[in-house]
C-alpha positions in Angstrom: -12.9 -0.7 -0.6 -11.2 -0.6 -4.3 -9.2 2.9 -4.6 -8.8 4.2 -7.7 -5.8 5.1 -10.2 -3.4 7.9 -8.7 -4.3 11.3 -9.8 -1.6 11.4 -13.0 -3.5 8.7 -14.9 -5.7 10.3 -17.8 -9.0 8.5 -17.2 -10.5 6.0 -19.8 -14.4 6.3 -20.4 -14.5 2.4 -19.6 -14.1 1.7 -15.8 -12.3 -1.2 -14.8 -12.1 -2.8 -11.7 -8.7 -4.9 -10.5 -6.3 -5.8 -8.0 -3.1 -3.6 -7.7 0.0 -3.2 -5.5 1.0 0.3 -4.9 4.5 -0.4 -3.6 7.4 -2.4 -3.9 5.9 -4.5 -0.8 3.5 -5.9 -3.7 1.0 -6.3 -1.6 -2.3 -6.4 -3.9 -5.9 -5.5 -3.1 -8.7 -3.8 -4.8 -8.4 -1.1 -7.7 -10.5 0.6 -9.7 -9.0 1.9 -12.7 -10.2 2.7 -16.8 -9.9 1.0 -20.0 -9.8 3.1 -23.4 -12.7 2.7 -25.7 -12.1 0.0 -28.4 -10.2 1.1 -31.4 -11.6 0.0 -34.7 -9.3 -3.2 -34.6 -10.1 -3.8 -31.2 -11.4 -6.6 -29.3 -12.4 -6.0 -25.4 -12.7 -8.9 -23.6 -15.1 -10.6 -20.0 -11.5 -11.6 -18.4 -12.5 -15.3 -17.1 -8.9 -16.6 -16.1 -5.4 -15.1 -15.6 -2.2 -17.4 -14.6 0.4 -16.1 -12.4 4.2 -16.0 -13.1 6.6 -14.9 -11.4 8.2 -12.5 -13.4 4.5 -11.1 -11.9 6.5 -11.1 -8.4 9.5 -9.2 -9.5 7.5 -6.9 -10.8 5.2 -6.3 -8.0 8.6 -6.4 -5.9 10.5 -3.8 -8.5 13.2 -6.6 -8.6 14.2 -5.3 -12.1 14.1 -1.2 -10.6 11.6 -0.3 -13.5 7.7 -1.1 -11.9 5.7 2.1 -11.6 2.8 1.9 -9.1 0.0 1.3 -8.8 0.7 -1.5 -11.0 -2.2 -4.5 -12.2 -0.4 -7.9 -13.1 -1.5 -10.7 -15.1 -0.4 -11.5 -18.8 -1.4 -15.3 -18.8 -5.2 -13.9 -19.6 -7.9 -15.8 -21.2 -11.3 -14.2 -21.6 -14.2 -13.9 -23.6 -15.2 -11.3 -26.5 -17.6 -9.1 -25.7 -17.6 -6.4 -28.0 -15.1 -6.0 -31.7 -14.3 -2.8 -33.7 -15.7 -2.0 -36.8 -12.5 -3.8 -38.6 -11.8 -6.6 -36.4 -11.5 -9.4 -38.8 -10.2 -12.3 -36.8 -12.7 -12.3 -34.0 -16.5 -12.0 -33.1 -18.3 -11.6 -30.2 -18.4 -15.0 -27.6 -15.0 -16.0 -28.8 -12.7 -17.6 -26.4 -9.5 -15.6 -26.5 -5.8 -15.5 -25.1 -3.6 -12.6 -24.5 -0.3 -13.1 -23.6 2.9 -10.8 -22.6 2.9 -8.2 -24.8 0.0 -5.8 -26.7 2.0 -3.4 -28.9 5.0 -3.8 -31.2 6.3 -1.0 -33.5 5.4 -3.1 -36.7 7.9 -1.8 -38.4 11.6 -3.5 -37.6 12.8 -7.0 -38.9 11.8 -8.7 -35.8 7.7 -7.8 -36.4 8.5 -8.6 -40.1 9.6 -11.9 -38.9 6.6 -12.3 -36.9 9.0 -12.1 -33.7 7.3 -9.3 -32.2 8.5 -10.4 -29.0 11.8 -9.6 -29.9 10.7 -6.0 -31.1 12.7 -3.2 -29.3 9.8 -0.9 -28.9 7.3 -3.9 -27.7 4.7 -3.0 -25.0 4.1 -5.4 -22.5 0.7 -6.0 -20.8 1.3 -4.5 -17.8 3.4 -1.9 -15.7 4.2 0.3 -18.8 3.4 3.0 -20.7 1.4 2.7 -23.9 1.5 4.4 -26.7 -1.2 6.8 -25.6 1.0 7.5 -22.9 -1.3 5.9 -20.2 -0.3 2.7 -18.0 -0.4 -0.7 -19.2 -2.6 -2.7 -16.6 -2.8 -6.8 -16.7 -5.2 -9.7 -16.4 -5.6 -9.2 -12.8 -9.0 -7.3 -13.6 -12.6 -7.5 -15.2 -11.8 -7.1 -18.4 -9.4 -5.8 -21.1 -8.8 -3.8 -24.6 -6.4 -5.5 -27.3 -5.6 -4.7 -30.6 -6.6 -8.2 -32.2 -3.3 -8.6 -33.9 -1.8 -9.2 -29.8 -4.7 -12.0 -29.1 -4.7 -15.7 -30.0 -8.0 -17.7 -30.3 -8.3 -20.4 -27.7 -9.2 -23.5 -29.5 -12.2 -25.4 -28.6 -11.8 -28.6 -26.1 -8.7 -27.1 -24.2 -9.5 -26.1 -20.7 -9.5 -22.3 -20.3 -8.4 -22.2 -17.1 -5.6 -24.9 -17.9 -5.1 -23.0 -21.0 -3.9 -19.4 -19.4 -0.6 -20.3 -18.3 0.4 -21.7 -21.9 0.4 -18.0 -22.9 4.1 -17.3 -20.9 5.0 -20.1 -19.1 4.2 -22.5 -22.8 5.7 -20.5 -24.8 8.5 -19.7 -23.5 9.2 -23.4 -23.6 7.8 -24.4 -27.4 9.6 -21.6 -29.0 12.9 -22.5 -28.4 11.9 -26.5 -28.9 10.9 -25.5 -32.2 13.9 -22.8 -33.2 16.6 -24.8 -32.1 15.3 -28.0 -34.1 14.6 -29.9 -30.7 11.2 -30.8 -31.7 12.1 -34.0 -33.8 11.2 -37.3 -32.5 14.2 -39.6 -30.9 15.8 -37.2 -29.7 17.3 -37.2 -26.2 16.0 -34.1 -23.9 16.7 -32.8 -21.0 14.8 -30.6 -18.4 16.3 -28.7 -15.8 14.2 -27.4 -13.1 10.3 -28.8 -12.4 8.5 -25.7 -11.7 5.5 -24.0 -14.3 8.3 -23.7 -17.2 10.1 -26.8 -16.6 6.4 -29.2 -15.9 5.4 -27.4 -19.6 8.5 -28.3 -21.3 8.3 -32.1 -20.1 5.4 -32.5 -21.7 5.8 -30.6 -25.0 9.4 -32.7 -25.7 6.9 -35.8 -24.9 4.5 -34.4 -27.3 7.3 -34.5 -30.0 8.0 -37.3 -29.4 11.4 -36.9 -27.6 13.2 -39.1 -24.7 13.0 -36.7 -21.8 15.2 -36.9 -18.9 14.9 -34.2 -15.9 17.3 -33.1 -14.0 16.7 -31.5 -10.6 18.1 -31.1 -7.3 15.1 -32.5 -5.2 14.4 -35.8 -4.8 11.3 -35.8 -4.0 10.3 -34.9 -7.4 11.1 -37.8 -9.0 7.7 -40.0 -9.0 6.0 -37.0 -10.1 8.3 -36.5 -12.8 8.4 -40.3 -14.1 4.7 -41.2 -13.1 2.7 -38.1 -13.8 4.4 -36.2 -16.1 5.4 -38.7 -18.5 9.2 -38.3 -18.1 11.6 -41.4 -19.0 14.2 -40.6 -16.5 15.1 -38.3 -13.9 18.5 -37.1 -12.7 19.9 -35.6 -9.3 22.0 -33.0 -10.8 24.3 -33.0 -7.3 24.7 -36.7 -7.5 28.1 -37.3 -9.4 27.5 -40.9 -9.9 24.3 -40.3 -11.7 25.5 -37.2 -13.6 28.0 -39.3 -15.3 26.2 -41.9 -16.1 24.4 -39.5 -18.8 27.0 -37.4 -19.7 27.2 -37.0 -23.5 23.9 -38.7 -24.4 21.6 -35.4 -24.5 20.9 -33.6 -28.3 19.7 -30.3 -26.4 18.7 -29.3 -22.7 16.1 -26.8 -21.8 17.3 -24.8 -18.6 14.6 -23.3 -16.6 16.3 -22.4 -13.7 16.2 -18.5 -12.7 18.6 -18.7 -9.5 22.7 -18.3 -9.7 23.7 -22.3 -10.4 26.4 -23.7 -12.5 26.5 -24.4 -16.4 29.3 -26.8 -16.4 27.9 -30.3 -15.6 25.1 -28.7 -17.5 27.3 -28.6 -20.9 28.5 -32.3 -20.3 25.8 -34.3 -20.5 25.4 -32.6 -24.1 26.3 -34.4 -27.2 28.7 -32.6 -29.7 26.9 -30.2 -31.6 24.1 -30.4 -28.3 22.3 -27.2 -27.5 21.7 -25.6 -23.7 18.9 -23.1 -23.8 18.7 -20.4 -21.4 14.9 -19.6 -20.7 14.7 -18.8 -16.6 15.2 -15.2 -15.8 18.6 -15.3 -14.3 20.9 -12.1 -14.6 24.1 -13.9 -14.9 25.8 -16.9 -14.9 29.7 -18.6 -15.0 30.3 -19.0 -19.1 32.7 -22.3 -18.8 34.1 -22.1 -22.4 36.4 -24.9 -23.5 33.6 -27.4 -23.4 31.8 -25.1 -25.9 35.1 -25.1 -28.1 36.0 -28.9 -27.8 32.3 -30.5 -28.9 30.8 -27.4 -30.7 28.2 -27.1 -28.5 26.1 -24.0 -27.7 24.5 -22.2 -25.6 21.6 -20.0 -26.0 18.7 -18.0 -24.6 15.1 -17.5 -25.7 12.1 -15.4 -24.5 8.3 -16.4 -25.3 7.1 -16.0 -28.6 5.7 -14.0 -31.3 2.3 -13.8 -32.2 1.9 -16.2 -34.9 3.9 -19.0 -32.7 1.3 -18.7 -30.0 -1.5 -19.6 -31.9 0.5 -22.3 -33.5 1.8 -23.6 -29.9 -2.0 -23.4 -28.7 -3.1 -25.6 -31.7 -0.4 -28.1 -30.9 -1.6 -28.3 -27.2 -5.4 -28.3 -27.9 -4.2 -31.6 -30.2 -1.9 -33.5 -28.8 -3.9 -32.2 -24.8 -1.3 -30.4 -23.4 -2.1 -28.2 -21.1 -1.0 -26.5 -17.4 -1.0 -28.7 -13.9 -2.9 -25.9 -11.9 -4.5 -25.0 -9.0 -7.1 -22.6 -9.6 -7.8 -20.0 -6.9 -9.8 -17.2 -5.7 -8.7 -13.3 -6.6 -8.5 -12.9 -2.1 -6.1 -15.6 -2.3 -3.6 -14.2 -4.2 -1.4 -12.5 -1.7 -1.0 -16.0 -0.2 -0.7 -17.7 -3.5 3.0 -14.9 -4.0 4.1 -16.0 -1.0 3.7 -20.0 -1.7 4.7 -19.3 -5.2 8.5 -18.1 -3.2 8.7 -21.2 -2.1 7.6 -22.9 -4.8 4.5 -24.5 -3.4 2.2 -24.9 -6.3 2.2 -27.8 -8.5 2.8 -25.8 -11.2 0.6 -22.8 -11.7 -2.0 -21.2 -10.1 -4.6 -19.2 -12.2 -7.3 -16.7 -10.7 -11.0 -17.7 -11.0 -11.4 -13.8 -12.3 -14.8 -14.0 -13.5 -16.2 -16.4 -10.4 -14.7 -14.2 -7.8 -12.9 -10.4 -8.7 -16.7 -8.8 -8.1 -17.4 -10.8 -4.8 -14.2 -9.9 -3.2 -13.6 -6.3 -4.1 
């Protein structure tokens, strides 16, 4: 039996129906909740798919000390339009459409200027916070959604929705800093660290520029997936010494997806002078070794999704060059187990709800 939103929440004339956790054991089952009317420059959208991350674990966890219960995740969303405001201009009904991590910026600081709004300091994200009606952000993990259009991308025809949902965080996250950091020219020598949802992404967009990629990982067994299926030219043990060395200074820039304590150092040698690690995995802190920054000018760096106007751009690129998510696509009564494989990082890469197929029949 769905229960609905706790007795604080103002209630929305649309009713919504989703899967919540109501405590930090993040267990999630059946919710019914509201969604506000649209807005002029509103689209609402049939949610048909919704990826999970797992910055959705942390938060269902309140591994960051900020979640407020009950709390709907999701914000790898794909859905359909089913009703626009009387001003939406980018979208009409029975579009296929993306939303991604955040739905609200303050439009008015350098960053939204830039079309950076991800960088804003008053952004909104999609889920676990409070709006700026002063009601709870609630994700992808439900029937359907309201977004202002200027926080949805269009999903372009002949990419896979399902496959397409987990491009909208975990794709991204990697093609931004590919593109701001200039690693998106062909020749150039790449590496990968970690093979999870980020690091399977990044493979295959540095392929798509055309770049040499070589992953680096601590598990062995991932190298015949990493050479044979996902197109990598080389693959590293990144405890083995021997093998290590026998790349160190040939990499132009390194994409570091790893979001658990490990150490930068070998990390920074394998870089060229002037070579460029980038930080994207959500790790709180990490060993700064410094004299190899100083003595080849390299650099390190962090990065964090994308704006707006980079999304659609890093859609277009997958829908031509068929990138798209390695996923396993499950049922909404499956996701409690699908958290716990996701700990132990059995999902090659991403799994993504059937919303549409199966929210109703399991609630």
């Amino acid at each position: 039996m769905a229960t609905a939103a706790s007795q604080h929440e103002v209630e929305h004339p649309k009713k919504a129906l989703g899967w919540a956790a109501r405590d930090s054991t993040g267990f999630l089952s059946p919710f019914n909740f509201s969604r506000r009317e649209n807005g002029e420059k509103d689209v609402r959208l049939k949610i048909l798919y919704c990826g999970i991350c797992h910055t959705d674990i942390h938060f269902l966890k309140n591994d960051f000390g900020v979640s407020i219960y009950p709390l709907v995740p999701g914000h790898e969303i794909v859905g359909e339009v089913t009703e626009v405001g009387n001003k939406v201009e980018k979208f009409k009904i029975g579009d296929k459409i993306g939303v991604g991590t955040i739905v609200v910026s303050c439009r008015s600081c350098q960053n939204c200027a830039d079309n950076l709004e991800n960088y804003c300091p008053k952004k909104i994200p999609t889920y676990g916070f409070k709006n700026t009606d002063g009601t709870m952000t609630y994700g992808g993990f439900s029937d359907s959604m309201v977004a202002h259009e200027d926080f949805v991308v269009r999903i372009p025809d002949g990419l896979p929705l399902d496959a397409a949902a987990p491009l909208l965080c975990a794709g991204i996250t990697v093609y931004s800093p590919l593109r701001y950091f200039g690693l998106d020219k062909p020749g150039l020598h790449l590496g990968v660290v970690g093979l999870g949802g980020l690091g399977h992404m990044a493979v295959k967009f540095a392929k798509a520029f055309g770049a040499k990629v070589t992953v680096i990982s601590t598990s062995p067994n991932k190298k015949k997936e990493a050479l044979e299926n996902l197109g990598a030219d080389s693959f590293v043990i990144s405890t083995d010494q021997d093998q290590m060395q026998g790349v160190m200074g040939t990499m132009d820039g390194i994409i570091d997806t790893v979001s658990a304590d490990h150490p930068l150092l070998p990390l920074l040698c394998l870089l060229k002078s002037h070579g460029k690690l980038v930080l994207v995995g959500a790790v709180t802190s990490l060993e700064l070794p410094v004299l190899p920054l100083l003595m080849e000018r390299r650099l390190i760096a962090g990065s964090s999704i994308g704006g707006l106007k980079e999304t659609q751009e890093m859609i277009d690129f997958a829908a031509q060059h068929n990138v798209k998510a390695d996923i396993e696509v499950i049922p909404m009564d499956y996701v409690n187990t699908a958290m716990e494989r996701l700990l132990k990082a059995d999902v090659k890469y991403r799994f993504v709800i059937d919303i549409a197929n199966t929210l109703n029949s399991t609630s």
